[in-house]
Predicted model as a PDB file, atoms N, CA, C, CB and O in Angstrom, pLDDT in the B-factor column:
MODEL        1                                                                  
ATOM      1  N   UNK A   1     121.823 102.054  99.775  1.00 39.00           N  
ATOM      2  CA  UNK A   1     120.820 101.019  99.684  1.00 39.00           C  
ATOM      3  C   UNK A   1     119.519 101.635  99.193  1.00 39.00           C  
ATOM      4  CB  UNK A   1     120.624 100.315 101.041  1.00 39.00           C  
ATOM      5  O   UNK A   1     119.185 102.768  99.542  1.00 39.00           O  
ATOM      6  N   UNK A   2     118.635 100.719  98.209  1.00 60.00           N  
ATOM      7  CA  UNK A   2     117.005 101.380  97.774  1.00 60.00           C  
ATOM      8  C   UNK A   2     116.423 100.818  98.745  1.00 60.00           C  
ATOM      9  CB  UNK A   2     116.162 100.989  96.244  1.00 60.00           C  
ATOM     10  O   UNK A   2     116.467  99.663  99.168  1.00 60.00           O  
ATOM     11  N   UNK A   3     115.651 102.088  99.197  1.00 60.00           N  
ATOM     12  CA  UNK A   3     114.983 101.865  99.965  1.00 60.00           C  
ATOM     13  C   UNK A   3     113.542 101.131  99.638  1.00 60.00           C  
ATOM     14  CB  UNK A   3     115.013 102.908 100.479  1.00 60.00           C  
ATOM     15  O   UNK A   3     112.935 100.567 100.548  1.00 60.00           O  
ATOM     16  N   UNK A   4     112.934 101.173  98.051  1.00 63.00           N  
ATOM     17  CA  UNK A   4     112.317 100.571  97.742  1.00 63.00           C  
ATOM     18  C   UNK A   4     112.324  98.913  97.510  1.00 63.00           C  
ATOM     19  CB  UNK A   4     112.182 101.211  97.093  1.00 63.00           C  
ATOM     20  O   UNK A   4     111.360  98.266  97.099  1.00 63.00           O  
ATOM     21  N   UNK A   5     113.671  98.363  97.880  1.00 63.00           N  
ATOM     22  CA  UNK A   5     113.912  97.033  97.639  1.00 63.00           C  
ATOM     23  C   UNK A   5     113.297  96.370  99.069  1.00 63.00           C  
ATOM     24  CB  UNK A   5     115.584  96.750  97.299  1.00 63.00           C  
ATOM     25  O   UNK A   5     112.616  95.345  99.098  1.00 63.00           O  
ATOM     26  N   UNK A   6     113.712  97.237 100.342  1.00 66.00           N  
ATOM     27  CA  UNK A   6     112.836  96.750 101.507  1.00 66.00           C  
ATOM     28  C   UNK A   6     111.324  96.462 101.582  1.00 66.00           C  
ATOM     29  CB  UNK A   6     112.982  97.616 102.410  1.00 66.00           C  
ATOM     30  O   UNK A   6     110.795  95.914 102.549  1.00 66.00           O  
ATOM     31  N   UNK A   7     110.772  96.816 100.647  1.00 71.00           N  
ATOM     32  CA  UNK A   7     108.858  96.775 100.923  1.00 71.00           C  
ATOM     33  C   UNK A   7     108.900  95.986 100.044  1.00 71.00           C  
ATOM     34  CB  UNK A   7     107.600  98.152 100.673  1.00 71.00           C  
ATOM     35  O   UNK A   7     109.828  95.810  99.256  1.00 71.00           O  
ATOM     36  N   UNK A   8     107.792  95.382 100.106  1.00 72.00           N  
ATOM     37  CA  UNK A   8     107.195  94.066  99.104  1.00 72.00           C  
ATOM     38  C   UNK A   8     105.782  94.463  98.989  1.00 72.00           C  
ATOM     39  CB  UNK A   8     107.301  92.318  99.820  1.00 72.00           C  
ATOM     40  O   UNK A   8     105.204  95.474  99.388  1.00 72.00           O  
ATOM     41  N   UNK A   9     105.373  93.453  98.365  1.00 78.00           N  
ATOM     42  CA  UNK A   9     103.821  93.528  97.279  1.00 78.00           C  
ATOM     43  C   UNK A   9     102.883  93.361  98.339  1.00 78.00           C  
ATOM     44  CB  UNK A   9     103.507  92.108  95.897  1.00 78.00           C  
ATOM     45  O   UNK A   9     101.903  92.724  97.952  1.00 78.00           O  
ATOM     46  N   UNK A  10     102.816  93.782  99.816  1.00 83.00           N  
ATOM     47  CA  UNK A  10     101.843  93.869 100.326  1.00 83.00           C  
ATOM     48  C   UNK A  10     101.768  95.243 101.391  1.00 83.00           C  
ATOM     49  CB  UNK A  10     101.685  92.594 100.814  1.00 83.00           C  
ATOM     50  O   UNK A  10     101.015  95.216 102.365  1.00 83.00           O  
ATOM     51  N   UNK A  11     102.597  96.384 101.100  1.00 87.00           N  
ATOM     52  CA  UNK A  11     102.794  97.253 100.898  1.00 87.00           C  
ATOM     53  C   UNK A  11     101.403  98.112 100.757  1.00 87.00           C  
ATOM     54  CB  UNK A  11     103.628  97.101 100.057  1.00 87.00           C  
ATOM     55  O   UNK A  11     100.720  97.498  99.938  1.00 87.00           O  
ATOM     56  N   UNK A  12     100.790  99.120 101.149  1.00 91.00           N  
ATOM     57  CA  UNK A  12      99.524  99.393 101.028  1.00 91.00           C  
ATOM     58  C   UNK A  12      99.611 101.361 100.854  1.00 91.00           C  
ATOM     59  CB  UNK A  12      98.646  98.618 102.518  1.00 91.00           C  
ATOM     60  O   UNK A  12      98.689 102.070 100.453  1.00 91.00           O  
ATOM     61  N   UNK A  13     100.756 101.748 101.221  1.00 93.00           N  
ATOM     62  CA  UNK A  13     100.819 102.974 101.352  1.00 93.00           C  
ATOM     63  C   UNK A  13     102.629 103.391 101.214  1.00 93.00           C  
ATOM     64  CB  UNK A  13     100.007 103.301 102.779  1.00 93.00           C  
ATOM     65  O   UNK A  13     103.389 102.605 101.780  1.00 93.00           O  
ATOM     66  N   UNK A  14     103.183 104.460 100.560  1.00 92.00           N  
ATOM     67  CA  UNK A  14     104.496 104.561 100.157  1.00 92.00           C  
ATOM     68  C   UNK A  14     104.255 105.777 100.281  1.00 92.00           C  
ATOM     69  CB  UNK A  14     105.080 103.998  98.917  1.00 92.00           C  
ATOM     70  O   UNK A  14     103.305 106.367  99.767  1.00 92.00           O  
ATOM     71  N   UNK A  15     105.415 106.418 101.232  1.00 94.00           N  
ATOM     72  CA  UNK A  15     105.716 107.331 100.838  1.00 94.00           C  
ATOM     73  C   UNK A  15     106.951 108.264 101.143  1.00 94.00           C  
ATOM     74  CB  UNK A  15     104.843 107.683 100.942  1.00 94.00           C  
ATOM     75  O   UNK A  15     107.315 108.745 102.216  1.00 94.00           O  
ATOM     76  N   UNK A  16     107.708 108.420  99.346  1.00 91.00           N  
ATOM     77  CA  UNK A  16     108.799 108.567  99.477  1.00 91.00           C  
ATOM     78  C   UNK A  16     109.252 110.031  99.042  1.00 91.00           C  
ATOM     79  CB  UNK A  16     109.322 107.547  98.894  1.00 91.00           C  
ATOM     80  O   UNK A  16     110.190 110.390  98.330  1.00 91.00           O  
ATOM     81  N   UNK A  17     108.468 110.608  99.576  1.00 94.00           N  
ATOM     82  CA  UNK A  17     108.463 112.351  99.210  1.00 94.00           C  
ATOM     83  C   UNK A  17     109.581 112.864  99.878  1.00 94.00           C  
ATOM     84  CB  UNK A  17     107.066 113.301  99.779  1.00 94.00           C  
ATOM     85  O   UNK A  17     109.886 112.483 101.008  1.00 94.00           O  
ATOM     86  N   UNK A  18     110.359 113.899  99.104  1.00 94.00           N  
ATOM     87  CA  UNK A  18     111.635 114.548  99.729  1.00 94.00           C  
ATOM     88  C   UNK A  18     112.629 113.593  99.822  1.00 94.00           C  
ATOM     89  CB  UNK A  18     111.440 115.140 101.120  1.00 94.00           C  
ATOM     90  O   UNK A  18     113.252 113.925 100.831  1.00 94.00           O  
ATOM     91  N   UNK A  19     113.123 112.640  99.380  1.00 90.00           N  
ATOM     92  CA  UNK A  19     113.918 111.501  99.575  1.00 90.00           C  
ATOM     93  C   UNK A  19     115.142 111.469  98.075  1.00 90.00           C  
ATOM     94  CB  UNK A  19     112.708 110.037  99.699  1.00 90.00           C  
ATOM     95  O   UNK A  19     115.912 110.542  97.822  1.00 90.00           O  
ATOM     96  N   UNK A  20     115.031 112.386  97.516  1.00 91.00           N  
ATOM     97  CA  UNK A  20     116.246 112.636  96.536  1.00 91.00           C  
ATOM     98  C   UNK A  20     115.938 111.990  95.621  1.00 91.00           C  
ATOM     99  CB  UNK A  20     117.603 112.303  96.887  1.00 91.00           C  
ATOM    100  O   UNK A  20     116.601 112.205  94.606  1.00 91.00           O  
ATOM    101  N   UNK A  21     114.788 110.886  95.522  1.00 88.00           N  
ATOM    102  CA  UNK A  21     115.148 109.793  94.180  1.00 88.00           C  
ATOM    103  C   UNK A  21     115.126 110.632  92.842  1.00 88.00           C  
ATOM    104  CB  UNK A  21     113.856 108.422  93.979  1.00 88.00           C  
ATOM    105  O   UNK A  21     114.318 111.537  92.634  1.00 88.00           O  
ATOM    106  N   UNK A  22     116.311 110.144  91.777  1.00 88.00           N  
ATOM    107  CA  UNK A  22     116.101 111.171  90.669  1.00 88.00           C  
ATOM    108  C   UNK A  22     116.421 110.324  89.330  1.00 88.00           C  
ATOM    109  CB  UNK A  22     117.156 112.583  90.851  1.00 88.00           C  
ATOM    110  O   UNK A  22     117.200 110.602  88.417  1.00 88.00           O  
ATOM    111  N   UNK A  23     115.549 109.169  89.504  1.00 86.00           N  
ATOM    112  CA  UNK A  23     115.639 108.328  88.424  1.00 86.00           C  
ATOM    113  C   UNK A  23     113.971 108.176  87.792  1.00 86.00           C  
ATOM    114  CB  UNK A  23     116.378 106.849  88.978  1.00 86.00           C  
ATOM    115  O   UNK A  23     113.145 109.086  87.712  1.00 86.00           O  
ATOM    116  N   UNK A  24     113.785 106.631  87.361  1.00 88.00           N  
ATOM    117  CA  UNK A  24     112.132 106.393  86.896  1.00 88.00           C  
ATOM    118  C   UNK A  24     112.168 105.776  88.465  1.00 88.00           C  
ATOM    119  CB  UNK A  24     111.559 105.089  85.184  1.00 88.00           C  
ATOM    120  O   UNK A  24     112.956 105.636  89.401  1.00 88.00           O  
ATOM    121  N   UNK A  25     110.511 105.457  88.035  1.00 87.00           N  
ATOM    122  CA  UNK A  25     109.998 104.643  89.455  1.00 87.00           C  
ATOM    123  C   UNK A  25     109.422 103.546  88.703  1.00 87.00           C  
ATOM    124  CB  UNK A  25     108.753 105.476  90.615  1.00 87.00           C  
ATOM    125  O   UNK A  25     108.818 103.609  87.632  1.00 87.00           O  
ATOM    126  N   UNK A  26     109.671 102.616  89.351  1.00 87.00           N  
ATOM    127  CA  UNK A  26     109.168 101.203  88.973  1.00 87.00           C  
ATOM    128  C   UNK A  26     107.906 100.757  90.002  1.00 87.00           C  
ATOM    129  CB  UNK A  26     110.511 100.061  89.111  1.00 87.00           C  
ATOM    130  O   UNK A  26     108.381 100.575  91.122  1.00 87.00           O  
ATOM    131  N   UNK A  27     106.416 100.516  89.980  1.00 87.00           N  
ATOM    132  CA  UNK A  27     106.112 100.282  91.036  1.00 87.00           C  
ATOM    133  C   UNK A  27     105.746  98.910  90.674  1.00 87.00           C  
ATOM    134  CB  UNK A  27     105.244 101.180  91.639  1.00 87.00           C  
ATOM    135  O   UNK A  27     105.029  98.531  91.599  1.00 87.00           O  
ATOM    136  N   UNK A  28     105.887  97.742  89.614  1.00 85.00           N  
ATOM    137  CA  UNK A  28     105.810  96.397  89.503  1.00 85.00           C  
ATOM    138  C   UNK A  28     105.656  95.387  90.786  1.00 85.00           C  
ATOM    139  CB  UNK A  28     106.921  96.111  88.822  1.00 85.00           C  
ATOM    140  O   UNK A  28     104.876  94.444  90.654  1.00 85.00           O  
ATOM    141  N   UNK A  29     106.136  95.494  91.621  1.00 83.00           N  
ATOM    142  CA  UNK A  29     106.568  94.462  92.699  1.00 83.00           C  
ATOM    143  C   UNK A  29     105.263  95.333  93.729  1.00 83.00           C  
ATOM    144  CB  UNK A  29     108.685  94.482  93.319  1.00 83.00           C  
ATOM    145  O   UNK A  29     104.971  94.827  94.813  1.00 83.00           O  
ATOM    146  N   UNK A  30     104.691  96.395  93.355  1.00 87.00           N  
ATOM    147  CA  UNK A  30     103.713  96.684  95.060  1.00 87.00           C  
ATOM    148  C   UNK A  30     102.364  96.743  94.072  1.00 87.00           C  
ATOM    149  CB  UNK A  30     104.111  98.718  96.370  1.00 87.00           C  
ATOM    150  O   UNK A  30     101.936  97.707  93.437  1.00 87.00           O  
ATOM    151  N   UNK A  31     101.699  95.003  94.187  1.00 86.00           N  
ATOM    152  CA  UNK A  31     100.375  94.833  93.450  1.00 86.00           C  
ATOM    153  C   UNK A  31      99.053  95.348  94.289  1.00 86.00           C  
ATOM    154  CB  UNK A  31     100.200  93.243  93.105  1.00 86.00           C  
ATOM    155  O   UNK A  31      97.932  95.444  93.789  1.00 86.00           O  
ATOM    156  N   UNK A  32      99.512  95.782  96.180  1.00 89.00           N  
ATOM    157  CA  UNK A  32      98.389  96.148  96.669  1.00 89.00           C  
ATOM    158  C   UNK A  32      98.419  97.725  96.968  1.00 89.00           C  
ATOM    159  CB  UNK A  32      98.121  95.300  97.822  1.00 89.00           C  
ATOM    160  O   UNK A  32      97.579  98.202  97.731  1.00 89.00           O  
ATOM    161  N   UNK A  33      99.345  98.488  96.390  1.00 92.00           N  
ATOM    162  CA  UNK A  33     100.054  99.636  96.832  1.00 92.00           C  
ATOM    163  C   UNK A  33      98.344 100.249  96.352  1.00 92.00           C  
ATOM    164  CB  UNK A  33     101.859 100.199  95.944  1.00 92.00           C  
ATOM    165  O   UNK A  33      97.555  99.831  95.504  1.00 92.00           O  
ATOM    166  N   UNK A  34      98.243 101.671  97.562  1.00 94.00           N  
ATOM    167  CA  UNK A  34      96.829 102.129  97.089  1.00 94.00           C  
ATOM    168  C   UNK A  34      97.367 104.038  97.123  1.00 94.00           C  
ATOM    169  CB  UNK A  34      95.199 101.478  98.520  1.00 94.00           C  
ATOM    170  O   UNK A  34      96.930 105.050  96.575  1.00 94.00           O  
ATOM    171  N   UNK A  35      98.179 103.831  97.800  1.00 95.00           N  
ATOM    172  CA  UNK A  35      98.217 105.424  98.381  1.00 95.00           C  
ATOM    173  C   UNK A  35     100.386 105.485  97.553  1.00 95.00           C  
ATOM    174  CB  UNK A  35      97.857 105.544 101.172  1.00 95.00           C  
ATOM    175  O   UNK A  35     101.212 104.572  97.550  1.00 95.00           O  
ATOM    176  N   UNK A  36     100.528 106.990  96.998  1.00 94.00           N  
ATOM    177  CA  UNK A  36     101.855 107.015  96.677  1.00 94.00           C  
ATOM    178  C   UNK A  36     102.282 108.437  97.064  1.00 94.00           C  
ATOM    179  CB  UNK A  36     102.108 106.640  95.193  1.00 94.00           C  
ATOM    180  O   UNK A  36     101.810 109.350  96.386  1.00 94.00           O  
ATOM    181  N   UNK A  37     103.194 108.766  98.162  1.00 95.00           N  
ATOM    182  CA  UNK A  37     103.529 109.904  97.798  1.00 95.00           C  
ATOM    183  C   UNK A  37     104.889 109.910  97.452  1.00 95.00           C  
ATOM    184  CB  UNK A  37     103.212 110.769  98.681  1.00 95.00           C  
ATOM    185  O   UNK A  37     105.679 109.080  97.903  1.00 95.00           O  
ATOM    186  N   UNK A  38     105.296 111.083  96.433  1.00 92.00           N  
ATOM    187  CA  UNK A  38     106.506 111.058  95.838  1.00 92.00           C  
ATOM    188  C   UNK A  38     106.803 112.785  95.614  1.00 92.00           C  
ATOM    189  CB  UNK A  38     106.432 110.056  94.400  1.00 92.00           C  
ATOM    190  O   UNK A  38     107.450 113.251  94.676  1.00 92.00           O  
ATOM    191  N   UNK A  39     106.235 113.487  96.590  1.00 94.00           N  
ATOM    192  CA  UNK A  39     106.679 114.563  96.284  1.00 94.00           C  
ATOM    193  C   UNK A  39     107.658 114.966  96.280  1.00 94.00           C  
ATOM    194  CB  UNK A  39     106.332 115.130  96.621  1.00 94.00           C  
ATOM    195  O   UNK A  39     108.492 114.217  96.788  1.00 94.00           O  
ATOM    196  N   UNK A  40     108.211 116.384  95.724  1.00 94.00           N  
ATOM    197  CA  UNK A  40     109.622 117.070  95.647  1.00 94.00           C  
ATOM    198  C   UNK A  40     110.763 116.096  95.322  1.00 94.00           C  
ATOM    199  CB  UNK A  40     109.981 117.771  97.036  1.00 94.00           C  
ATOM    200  O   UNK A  40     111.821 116.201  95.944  1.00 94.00           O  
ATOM    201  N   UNK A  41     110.581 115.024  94.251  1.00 92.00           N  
ATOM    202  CA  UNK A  41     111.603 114.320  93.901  1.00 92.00           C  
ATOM    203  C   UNK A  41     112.139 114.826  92.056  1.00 92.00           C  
ATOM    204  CB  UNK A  41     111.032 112.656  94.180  1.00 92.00           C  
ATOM    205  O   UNK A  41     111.450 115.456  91.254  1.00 92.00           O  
ATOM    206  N   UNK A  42     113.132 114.442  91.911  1.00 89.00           N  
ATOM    207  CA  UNK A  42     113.278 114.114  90.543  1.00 89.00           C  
ATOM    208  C   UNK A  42     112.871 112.752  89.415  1.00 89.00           C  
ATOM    209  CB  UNK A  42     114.450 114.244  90.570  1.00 89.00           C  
ATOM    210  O   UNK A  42     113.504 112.407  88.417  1.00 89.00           O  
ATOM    211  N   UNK A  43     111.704 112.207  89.936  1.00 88.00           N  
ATOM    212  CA  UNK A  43     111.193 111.211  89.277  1.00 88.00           C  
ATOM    213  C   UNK A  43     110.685 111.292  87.930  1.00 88.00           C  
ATOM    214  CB  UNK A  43     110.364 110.807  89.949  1.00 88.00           C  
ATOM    215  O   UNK A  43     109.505 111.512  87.655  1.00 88.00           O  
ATOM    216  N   UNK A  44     111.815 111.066  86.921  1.00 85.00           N  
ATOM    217  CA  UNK A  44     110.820 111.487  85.369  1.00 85.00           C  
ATOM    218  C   UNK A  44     109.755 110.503  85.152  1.00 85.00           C  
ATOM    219  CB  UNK A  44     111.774 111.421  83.773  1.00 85.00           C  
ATOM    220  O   UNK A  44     108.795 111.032  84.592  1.00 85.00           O  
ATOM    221  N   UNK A  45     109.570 109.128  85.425  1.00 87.00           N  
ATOM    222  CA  UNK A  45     108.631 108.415  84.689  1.00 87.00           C  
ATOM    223  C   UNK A  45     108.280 107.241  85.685  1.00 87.00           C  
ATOM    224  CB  UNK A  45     109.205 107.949  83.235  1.00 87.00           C  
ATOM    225  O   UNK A  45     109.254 106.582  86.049  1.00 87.00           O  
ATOM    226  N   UNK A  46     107.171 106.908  86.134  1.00 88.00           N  
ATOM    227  CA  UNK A  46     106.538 106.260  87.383  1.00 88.00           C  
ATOM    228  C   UNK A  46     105.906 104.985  86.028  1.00 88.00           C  
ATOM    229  CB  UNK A  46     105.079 107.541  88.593  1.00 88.00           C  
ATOM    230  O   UNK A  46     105.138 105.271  85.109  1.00 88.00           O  
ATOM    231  N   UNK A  47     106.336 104.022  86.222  1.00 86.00           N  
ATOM    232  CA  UNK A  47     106.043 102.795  85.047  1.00 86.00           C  
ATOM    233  C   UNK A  47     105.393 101.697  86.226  1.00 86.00           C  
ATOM    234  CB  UNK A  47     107.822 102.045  84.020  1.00 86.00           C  
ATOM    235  O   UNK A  47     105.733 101.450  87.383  1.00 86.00           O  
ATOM    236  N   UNK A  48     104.472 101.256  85.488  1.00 85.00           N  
ATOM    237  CA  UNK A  48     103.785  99.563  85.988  1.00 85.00           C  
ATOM    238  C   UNK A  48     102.775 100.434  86.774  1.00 85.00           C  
ATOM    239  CB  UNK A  48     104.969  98.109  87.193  1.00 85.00           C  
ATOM    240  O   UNK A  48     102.527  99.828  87.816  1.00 85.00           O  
ATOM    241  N   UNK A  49     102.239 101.340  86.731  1.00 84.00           N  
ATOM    242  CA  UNK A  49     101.173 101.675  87.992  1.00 84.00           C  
ATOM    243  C   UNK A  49     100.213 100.476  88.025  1.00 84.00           C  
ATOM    244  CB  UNK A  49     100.200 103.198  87.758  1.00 84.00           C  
ATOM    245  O   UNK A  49      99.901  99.815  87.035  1.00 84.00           O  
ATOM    246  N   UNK A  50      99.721 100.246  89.454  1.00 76.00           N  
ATOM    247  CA  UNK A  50      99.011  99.236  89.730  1.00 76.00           C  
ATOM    248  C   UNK A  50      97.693  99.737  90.291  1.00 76.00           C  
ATOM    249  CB  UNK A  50      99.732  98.371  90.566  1.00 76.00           C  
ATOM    250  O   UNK A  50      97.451 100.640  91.092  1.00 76.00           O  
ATOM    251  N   UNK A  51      96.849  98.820  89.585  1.00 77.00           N  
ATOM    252  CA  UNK A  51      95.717  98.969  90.720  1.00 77.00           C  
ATOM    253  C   UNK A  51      95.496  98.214  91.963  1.00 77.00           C  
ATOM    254  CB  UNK A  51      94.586  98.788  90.175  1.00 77.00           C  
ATOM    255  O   UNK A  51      95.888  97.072  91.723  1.00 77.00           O  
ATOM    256  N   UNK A  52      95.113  98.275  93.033  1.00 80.00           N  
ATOM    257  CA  UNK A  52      93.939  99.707  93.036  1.00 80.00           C  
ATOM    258  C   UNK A  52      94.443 100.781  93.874  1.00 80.00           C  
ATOM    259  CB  UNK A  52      92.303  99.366  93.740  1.00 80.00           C  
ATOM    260  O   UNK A  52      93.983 101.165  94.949  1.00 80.00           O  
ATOM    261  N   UNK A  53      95.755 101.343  93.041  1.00 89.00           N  
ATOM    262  CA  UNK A  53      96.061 102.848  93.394  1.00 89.00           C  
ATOM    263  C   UNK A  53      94.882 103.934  93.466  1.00 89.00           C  
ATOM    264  CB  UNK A  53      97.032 103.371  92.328  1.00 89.00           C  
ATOM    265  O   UNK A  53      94.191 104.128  92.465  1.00 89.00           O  
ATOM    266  N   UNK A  54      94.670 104.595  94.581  1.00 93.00           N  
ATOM    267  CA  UNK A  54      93.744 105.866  94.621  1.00 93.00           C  
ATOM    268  C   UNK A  54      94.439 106.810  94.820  1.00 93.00           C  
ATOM    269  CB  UNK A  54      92.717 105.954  95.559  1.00 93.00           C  
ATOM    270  O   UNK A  54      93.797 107.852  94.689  1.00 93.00           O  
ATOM    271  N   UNK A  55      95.560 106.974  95.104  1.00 94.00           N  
ATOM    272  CA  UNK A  55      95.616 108.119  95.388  1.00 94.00           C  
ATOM    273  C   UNK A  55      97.279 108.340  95.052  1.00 94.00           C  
ATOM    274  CB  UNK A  55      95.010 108.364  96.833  1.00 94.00           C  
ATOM    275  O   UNK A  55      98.099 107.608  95.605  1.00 94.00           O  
ATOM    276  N   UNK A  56      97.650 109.266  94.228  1.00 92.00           N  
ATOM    277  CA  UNK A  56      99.213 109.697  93.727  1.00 92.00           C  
ATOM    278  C   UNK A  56      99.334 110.844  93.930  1.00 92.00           C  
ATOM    279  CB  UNK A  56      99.650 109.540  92.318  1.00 92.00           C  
ATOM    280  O   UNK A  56      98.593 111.617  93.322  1.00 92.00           O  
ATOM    281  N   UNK A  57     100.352 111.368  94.892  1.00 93.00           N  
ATOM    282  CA  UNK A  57     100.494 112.765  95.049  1.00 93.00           C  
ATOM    283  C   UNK A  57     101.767 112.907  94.982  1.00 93.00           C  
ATOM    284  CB  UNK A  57      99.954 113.360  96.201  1.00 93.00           C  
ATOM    285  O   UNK A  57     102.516 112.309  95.754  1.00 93.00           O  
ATOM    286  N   UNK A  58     102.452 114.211  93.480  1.00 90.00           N  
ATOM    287  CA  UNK A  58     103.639 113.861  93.085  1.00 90.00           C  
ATOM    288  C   UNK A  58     104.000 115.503  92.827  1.00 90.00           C  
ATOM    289  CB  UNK A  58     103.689 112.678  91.791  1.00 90.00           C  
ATOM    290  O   UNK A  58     104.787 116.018  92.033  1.00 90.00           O  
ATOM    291  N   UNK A  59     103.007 116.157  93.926  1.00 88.00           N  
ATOM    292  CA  UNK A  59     103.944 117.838  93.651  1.00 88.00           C  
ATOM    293  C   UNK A  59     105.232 118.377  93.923  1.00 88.00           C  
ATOM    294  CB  UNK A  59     103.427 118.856  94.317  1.00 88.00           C  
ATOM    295  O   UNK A  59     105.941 117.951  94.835  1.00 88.00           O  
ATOM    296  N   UNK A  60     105.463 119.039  93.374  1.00 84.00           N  
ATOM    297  CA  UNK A  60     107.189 119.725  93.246  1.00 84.00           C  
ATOM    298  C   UNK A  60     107.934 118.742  92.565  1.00 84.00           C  
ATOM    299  CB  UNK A  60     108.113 120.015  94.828  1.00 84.00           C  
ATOM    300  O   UNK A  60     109.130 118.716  92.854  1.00 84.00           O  
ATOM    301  N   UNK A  61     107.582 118.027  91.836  1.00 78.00           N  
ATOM    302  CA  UNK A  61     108.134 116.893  90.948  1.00 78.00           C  
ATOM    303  C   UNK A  61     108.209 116.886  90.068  1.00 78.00           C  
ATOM    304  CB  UNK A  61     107.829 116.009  90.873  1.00 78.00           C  
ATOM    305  O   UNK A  61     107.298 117.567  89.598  1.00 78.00           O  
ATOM    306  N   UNK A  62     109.432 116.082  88.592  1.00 75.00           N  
ATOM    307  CA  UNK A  62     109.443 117.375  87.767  1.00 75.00           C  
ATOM    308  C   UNK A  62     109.124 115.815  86.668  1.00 75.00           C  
ATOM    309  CB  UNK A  62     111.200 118.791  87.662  1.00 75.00           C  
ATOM    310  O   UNK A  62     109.867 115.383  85.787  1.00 75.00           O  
ATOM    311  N   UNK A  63     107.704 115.223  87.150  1.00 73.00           N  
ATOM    312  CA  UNK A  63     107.559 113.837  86.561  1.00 73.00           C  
ATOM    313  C   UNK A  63     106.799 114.234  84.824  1.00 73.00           C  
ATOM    314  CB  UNK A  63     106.349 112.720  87.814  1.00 73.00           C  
ATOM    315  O   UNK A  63     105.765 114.898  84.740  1.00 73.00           O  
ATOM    316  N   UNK A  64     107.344 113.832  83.907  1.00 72.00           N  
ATOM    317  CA  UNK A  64     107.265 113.622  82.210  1.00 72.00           C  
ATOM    318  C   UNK A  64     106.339 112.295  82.017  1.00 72.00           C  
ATOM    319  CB  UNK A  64     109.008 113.314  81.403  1.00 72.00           C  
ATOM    320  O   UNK A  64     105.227 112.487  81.525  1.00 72.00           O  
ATOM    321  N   UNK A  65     106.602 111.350  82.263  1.00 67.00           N  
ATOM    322  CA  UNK A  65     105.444 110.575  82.272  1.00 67.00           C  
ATOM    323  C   UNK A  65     104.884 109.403  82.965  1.00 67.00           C  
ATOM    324  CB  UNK A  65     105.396 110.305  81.365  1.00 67.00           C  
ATOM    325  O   UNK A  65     105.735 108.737  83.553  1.00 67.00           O  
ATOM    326  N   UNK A  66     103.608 108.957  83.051  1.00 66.00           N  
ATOM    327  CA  UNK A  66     103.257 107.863  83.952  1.00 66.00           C  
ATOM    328  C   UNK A  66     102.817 106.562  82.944  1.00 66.00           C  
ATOM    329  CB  UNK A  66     101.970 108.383  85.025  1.00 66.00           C  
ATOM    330  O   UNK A  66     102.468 105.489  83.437  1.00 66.00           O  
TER     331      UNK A  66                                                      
ENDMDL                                                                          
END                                                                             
């Protein structure tokens, strides 16, 4: 199961660091998301960033583009 299908667009903080994902990231559906962590994943490409994200922390990650 994605675990990202459980949270919805009022969602304020994510974080899915160390969690194996090794695809893109879609963040479309979290319009209040402010905080992301996604460290130590295989995430190549984080698409739809939303505002008002402040804060993305995506070390040990082997991310190509946002």
């Amino acid at each position: 199961m994605d675990i990202l299908k459980k949270l919805n667009k009022n969602t304020k903080i994510l974080n899915i660091s160390n969690c194996g994902i090794k695809r893109e990231l879609s963040l479309l559906e979290f319009e209040n998301l402010e905080e992301l962590y996604c460290d130590n994943n295989e995430i190549s490409n984080i698409n739809h960033i939303v505002q008002p994200l402040k804060l993305l922390s995506i070390s040990g990650s082997i991310l190509r583009n946002l």
